[in-house]
Each structure stands twice: as C-alpha cells, then as structure tokens.
C-alpha positions in Angstrom: 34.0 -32.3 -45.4 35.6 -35.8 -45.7 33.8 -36.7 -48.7 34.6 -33.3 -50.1 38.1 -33.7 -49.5 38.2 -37.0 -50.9 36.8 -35.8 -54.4 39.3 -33.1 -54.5 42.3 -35.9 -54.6 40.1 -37.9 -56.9 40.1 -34.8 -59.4 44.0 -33.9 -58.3 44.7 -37.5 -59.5 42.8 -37.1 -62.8 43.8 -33.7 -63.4 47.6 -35.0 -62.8 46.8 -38.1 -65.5 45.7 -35.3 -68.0 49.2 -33.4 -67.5 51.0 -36.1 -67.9 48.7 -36.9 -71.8 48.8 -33.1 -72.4 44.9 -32.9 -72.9 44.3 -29.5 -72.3 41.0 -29.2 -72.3 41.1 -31.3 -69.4 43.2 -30.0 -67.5 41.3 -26.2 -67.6 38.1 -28.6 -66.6 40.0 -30.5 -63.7 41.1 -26.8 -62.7 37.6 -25.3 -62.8 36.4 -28.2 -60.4 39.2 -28.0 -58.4 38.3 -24.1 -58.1 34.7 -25.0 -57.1 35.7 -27.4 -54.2 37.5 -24.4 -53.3 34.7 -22.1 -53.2 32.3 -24.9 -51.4 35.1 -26.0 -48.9 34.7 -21.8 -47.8 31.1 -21.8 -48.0 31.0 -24.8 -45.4 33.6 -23.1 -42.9 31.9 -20.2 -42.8 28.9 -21.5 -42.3 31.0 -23.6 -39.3 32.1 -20.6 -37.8 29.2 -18.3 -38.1 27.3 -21.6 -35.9 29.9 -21.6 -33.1 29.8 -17.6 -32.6 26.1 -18.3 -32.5 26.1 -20.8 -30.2 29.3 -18.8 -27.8 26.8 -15.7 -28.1 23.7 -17.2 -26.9 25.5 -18.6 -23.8 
C-alpha cells in the first residue's frame, strides 16, 4: 500500500504541473490513473478485510 500511495502523489504532482501548462490531454490521463489507484487501493482492502473475517471466523 506504501508504494501505491507513493505513486498516487507522484501522479498528483504531475497531473498538478499539467494544470498549471494547460495540457489537457494530460490532465484526463493523470485523472484516468488517478481513477485506477482508486479502484486497486479498493481491490487491496477488500481483499484485507475479507482475510481478517477469515481468520476471526476460523478461530
């Protein structure tokens, strides 16, 4: 999750430079990557929590 989170500032920071130029193509692709760190971060906790209710049933 660190190194997820990390590239999601990275990105911010780019997609923030590409405001600032007015390159719009960029920005919808910095937006689109930002959207699938998104969907990944999800993914992960759910996956998280679906291993602790696991574990918290098998006890």
């Amino acid at each position: 999750m660190n190194r997820l989170k990390i590239l999601k500032e990275r990105v911010q920071v780019a997609r923030d430079k590409a405001e600032q130029i007015n390159d719009i193509n960029q920005i919808r692709t910095f937006d689109w990557v930002l959207q699938e760190i998104a969907g990944i971060e999800n993914d992960l906790k759910s996956k998280i929590e679906r291993r602790t209710l696991n574990k918290k049933t098998i006890k």
